[in-house]
DSSP file (Angstrom, degrees, kcal/mol; ACC not computed):
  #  RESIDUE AA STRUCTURE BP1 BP2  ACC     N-H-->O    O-->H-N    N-H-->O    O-->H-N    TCO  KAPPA ALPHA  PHI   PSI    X-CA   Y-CA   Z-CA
    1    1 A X              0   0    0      0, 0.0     0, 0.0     0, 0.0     0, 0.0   0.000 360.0 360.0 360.0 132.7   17.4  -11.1   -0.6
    2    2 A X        -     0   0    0      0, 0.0     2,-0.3     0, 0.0     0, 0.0  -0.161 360.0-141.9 -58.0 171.0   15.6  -14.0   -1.7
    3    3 A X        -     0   0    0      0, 0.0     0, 0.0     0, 0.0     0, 0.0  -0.936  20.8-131.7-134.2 165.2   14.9  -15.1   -5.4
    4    4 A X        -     0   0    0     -2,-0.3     2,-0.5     1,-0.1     3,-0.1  -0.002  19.2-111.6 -98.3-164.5   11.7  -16.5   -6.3
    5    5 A X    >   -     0   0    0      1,-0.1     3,-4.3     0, 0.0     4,-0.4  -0.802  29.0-165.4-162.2  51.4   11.0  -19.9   -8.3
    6    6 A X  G >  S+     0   0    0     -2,-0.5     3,-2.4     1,-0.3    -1,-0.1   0.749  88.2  69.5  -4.1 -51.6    9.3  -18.1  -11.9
    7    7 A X  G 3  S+     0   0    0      1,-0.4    -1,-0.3    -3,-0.1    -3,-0.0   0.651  95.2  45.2 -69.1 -15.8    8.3  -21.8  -12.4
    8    8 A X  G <  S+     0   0    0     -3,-4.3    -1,-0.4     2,-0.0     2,-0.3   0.439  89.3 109.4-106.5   6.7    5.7  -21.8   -9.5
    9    9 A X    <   -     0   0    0     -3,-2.4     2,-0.4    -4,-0.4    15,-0.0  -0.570  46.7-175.4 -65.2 125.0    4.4  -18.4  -10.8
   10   10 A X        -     0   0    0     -2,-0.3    15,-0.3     2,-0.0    16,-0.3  -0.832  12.5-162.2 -96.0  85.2    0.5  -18.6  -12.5
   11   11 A X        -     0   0    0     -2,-0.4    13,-0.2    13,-0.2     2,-0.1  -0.259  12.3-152.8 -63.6 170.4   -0.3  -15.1  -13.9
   12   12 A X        -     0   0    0     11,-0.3    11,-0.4     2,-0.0     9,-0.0  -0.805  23.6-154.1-123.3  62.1   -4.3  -14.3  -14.7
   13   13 A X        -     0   0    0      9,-0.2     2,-0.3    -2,-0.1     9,-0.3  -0.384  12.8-172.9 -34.2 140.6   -3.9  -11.4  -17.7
   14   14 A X  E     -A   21   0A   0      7,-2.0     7,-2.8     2,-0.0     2,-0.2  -0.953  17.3-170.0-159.9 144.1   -6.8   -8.9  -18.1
   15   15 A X  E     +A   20   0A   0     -2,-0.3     2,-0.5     5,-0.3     5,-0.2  -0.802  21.0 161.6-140.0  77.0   -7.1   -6.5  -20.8
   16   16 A X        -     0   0    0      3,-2.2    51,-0.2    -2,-0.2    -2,-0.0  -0.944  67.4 -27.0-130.7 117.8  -10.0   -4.2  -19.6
   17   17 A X  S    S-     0   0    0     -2,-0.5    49,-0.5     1,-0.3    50,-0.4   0.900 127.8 -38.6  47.9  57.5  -10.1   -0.5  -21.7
   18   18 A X  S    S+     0   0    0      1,-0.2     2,-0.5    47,-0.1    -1,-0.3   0.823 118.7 123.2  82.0  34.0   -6.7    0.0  -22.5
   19   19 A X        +     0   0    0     45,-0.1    -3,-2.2    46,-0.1     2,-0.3  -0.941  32.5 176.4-115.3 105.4   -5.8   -1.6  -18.8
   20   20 A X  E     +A   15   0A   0     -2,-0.5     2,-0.3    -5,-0.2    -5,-0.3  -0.791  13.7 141.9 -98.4 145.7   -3.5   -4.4  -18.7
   21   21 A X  E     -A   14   0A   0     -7,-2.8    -7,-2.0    -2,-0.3     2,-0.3  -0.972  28.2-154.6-168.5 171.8   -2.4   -6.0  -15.6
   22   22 A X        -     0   0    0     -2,-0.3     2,-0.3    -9,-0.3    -9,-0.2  -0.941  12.0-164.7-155.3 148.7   -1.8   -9.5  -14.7
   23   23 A X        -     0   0    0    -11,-0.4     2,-0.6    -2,-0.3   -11,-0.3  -0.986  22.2-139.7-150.6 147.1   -1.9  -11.0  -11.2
   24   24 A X     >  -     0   0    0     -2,-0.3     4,-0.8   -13,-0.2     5,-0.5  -0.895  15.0-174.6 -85.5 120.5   -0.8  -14.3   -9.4
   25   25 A X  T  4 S+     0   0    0     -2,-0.6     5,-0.3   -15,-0.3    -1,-0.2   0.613  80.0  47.4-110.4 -25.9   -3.6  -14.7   -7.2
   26   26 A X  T  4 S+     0   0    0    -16,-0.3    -1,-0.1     3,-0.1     4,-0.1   0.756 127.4  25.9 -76.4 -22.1   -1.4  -18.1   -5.5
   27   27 A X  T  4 S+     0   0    0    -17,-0.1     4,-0.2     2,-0.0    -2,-0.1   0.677 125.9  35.9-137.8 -69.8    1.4  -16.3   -5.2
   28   28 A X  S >< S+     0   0    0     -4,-0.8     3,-1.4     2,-0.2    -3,-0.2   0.808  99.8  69.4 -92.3 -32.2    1.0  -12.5   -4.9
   29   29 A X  G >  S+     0   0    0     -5,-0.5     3,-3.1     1,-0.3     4,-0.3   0.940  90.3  62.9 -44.4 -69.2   -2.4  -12.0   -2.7
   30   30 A X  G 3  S+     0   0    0      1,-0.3     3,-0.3    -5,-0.3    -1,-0.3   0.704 117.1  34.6 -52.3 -19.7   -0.7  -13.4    0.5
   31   31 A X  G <  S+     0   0    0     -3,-1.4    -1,-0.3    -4,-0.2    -2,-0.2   0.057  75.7 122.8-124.6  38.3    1.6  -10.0   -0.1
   32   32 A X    X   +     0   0    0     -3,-3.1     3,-1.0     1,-0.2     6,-0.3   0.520  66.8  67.4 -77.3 -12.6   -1.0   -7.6   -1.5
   33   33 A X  T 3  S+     0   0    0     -3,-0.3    -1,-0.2    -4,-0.3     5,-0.1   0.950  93.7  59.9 -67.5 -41.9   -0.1   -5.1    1.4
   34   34 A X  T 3  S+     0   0    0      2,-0.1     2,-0.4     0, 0.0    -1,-0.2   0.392  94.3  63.5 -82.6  23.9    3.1   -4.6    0.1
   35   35 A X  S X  S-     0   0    0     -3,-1.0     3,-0.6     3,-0.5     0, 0.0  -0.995  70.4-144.5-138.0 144.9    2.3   -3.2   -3.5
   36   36 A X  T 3  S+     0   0    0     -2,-0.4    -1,-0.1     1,-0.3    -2,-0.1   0.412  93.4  58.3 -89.2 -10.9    0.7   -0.2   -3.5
   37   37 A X  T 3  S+     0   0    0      1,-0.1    21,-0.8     2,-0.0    -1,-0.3  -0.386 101.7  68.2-113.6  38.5   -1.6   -0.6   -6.6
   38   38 A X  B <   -B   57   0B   0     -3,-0.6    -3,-0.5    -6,-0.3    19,-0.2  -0.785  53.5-179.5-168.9 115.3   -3.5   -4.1   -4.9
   39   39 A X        -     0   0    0     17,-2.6     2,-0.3    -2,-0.2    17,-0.2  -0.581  17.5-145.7-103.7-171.6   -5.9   -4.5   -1.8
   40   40 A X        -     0   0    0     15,-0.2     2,-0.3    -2,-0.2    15,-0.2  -0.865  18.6-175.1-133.5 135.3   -7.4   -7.7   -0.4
   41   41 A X  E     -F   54   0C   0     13,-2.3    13,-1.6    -2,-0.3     3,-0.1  -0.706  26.3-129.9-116.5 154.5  -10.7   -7.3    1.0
   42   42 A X  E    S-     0   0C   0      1,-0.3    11,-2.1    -2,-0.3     2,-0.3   0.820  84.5  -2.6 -69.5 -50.4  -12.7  -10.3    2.8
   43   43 A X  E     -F   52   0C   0      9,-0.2    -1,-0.3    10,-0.1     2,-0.3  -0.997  52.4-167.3-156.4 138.7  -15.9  -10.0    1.0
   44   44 A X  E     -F   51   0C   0      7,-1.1     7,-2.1    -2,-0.3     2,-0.2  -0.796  20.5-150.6-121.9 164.9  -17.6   -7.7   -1.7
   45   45 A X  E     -F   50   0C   0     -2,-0.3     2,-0.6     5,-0.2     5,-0.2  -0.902  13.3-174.8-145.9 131.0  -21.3   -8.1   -2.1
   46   46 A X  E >  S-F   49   0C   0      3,-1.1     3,-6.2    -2,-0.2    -2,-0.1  -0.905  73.6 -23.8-132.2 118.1  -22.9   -7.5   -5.7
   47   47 A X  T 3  S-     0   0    0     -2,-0.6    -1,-0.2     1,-0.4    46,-0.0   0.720 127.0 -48.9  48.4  35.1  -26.8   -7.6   -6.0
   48   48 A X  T 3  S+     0   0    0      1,-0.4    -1,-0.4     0, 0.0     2,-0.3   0.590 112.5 115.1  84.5  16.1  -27.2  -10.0   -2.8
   49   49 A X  E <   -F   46   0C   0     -3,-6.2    -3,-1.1     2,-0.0    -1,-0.4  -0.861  63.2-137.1-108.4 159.9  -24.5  -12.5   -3.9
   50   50 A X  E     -F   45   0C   0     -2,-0.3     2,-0.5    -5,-0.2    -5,-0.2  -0.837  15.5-161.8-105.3 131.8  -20.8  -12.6   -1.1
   51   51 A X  E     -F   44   0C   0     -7,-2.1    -7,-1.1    -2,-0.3     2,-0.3  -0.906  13.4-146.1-140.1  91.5  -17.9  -12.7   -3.3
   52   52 A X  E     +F   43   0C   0     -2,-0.5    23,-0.2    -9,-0.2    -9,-0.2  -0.449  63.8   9.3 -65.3 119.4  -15.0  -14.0   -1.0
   53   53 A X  E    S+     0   0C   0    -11,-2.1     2,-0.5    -2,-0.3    21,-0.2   0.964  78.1 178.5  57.9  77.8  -11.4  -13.0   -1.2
   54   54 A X  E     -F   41   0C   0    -13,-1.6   -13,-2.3    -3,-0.2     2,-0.5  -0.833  20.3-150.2-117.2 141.8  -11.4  -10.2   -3.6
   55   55 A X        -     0   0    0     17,-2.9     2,-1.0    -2,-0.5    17,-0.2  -0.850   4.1-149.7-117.1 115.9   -8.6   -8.3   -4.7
   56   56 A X        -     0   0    0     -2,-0.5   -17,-2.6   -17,-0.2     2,-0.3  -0.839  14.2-164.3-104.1 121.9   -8.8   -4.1   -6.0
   57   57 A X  E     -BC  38  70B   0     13,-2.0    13,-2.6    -2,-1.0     2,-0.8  -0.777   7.9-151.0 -88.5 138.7   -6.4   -3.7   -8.3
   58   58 A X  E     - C   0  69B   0    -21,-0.8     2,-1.5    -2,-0.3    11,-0.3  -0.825  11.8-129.7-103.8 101.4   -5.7    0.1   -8.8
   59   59 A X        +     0   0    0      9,-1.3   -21,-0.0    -2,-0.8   -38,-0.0  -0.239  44.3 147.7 -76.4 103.4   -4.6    1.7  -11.6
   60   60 A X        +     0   0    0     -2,-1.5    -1,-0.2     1,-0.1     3,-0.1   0.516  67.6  48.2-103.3  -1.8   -1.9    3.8  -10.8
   61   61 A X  S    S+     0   0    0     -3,-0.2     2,-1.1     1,-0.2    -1,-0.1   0.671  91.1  62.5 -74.8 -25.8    0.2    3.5  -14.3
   62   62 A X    >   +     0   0    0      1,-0.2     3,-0.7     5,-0.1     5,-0.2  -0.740  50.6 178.3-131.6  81.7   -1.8    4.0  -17.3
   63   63 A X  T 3  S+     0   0    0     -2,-1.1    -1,-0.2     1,-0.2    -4,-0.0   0.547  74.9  66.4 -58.2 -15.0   -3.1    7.4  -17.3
   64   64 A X  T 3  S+     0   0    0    -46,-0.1    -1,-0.2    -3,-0.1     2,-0.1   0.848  86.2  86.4 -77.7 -26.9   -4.8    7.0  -20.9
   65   65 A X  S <  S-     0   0    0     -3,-0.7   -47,-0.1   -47,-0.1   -48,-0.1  -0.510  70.8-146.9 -94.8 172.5   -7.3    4.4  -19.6
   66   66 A X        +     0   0    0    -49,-0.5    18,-4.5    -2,-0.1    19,-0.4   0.279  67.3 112.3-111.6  -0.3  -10.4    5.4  -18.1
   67   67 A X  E     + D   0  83B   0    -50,-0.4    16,-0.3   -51,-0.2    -5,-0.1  -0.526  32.4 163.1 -69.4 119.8  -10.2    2.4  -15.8
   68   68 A X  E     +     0   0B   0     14,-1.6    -9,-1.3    -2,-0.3     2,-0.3   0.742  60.9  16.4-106.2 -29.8   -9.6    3.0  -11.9
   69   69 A X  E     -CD  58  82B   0     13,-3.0    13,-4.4   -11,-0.3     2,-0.8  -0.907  50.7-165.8-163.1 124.2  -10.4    0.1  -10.0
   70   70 A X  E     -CD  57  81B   0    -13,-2.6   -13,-2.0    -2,-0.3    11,-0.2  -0.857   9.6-158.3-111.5 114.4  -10.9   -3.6  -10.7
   71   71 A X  E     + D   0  80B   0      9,-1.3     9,-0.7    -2,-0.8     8,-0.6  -0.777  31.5 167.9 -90.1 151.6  -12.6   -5.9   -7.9
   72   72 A X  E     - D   0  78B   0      6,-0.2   -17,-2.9   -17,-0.2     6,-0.2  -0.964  26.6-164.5-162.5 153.3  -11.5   -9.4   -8.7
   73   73 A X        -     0   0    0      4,-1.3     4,-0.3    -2,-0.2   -20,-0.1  -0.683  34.0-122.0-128.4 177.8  -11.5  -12.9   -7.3
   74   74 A X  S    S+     0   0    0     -2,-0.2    -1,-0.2   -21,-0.2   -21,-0.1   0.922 113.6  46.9 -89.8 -66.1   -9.5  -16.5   -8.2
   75   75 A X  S    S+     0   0    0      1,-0.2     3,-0.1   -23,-0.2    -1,-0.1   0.431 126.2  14.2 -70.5 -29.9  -13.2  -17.8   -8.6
   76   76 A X  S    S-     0   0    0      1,-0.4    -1,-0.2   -25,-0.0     2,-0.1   0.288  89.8-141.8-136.5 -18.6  -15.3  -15.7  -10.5
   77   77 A X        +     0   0    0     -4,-0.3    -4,-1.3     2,-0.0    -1,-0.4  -0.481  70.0  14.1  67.6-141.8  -12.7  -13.0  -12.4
   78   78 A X  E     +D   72   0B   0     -6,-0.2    -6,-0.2    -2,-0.1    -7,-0.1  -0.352  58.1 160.5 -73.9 108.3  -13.7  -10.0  -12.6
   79   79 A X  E     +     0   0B   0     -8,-0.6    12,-0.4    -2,-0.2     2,-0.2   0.258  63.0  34.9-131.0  36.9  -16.4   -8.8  -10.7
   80   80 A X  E     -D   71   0B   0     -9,-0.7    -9,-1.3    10,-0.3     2,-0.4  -0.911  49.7-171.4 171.9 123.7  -16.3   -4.9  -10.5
   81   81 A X  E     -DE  70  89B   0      8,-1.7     8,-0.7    -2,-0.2     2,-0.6  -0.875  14.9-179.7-139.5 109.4  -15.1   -2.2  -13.2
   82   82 A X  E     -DE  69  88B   0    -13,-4.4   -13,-3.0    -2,-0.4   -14,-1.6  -0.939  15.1-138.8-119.0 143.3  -14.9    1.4  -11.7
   83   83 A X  E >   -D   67   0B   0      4,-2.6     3,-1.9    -2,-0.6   -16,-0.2  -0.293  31.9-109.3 -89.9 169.5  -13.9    4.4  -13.8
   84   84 A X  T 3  S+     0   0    0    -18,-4.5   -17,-0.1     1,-0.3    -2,-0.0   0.975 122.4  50.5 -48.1 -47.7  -12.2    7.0  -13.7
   85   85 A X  T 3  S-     0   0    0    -19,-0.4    -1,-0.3     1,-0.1    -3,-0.0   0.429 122.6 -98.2 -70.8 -14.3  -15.7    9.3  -13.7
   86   86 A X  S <  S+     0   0    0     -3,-1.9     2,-0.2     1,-0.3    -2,-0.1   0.758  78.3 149.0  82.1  10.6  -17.0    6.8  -10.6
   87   87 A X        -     0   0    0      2,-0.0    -4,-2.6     0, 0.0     2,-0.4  -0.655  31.2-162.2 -86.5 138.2  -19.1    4.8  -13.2
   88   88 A X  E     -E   82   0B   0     -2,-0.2     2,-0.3    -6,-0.2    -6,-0.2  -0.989   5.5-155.3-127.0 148.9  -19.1    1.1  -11.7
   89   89 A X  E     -E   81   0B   0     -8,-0.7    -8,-1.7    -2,-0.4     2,-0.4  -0.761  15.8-149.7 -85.9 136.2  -19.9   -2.2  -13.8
   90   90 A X        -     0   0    0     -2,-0.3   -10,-0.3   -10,-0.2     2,-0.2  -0.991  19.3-115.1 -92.1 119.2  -21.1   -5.2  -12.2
   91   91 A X        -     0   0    0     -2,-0.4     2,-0.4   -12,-0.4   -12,-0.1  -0.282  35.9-150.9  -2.0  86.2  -21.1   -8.9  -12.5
   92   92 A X              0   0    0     -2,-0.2    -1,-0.1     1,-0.2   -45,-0.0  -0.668 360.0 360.0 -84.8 140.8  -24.3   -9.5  -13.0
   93   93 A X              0   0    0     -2,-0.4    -1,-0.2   -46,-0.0    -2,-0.1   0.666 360.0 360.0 -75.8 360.0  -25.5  -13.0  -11.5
């Protein structure tokens, strides 16, 4: 088993409705198959804009928040806020 080099680790923190999560977007995307609560999709597209290399983070811990899914990119943060209920936020440009 490797261990990894903390010191090259970035985190992002997000605090969205009682949701917290943090992600290494240098680090942790290239292995976003292997955790079960993070996809990486090519491209989202919000109101005619292409939002490249975007990551849905799931919430599968934190049963109090109302949060389900966060699309999010390196470039732009957060650009997608779906609930529990199917209500989605956008980025608006």
């Amino acid at each position: 088993m490797e261990q990894s080099d903390a010191s090259n680790m970035r985190y992002f923190e997000y605090k969205i409705l009682d949701f917290d999560f943090k992600i290494d977007f240098d680090n942790e995307i290239a292995f976003a198959d292997d955790f079960p609560y993070m996809e990486l999709i090519d491209n989202l597209i919000i109101n005619q804009k292409t939002y490249i290399n975007v990551v849905i983070y799931t919430n599968t811990e934190n049963q109090v928040s109302n949060v389900l899914k966060v699309f999010l990119n390196k470039e732009n943060g957060i650009l997608r806020i779906q609930t529990k209920e199917n209500i989605i936020w956008d980025l608006i440009n």
